[in-house]
C-alpha positions in Angstrom: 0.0 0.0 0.0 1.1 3.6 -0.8 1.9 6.2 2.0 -1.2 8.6 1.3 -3.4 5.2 1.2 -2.0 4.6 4.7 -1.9 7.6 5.7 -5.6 7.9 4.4 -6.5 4.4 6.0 -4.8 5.3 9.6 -7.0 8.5 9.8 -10.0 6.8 8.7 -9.9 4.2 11.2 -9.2 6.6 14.3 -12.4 9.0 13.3 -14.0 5.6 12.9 -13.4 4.7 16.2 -12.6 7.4 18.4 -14.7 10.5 16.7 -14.4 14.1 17.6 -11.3 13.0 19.7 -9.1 11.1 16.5 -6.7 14.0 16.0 -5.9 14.1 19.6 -5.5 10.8 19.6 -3.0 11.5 16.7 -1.4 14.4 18.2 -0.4 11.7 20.9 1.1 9.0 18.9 2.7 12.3 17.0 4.1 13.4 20.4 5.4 10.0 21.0 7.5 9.1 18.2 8.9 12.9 18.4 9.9 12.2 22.1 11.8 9.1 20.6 13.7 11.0 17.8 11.9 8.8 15.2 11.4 11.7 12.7 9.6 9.2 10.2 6.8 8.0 12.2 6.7 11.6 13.6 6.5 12.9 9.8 3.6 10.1 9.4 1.7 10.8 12.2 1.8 14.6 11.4 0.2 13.4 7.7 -2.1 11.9 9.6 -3.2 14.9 11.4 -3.9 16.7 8.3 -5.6 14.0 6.6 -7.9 13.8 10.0 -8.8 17.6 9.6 -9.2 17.5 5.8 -12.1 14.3 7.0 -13.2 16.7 9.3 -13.3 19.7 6.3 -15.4 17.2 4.1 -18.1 16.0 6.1 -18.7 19.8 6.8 -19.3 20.7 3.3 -21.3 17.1 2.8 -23.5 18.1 5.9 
């Protein structure tokens, strides 16, 4: 699978199953892997953040 797939499937599954709270949830894993110094799962889990908001941008303009 492609990054922006995974990227696309990862936020997906965390406003699937934690809602209004998935980007902080996301932040978190975010702030975890920058704690560790791993800048790639940092830089992925920031992608994520902005794919959750961009969710979060659609379903305001389907609603």
């Amino acid at each position: 699978m492609d990054e922006k797939k995974t990227i696309k499937s990862i936020a997906t599954a965390l406003v699937s199953q934690y809602g209004d709270d998935a980007q902080t949830v996301a932040m978190l894993r975010a702030a975890e892997f920058a704690a560790e110094l791993n800048n790639d799962e940092w830089v992925k889990w920031e992608k994520v953040i902005k794919e959750i908001e961009g969710l979060d941008n659609q379903s305001i303009l389907d609603g």
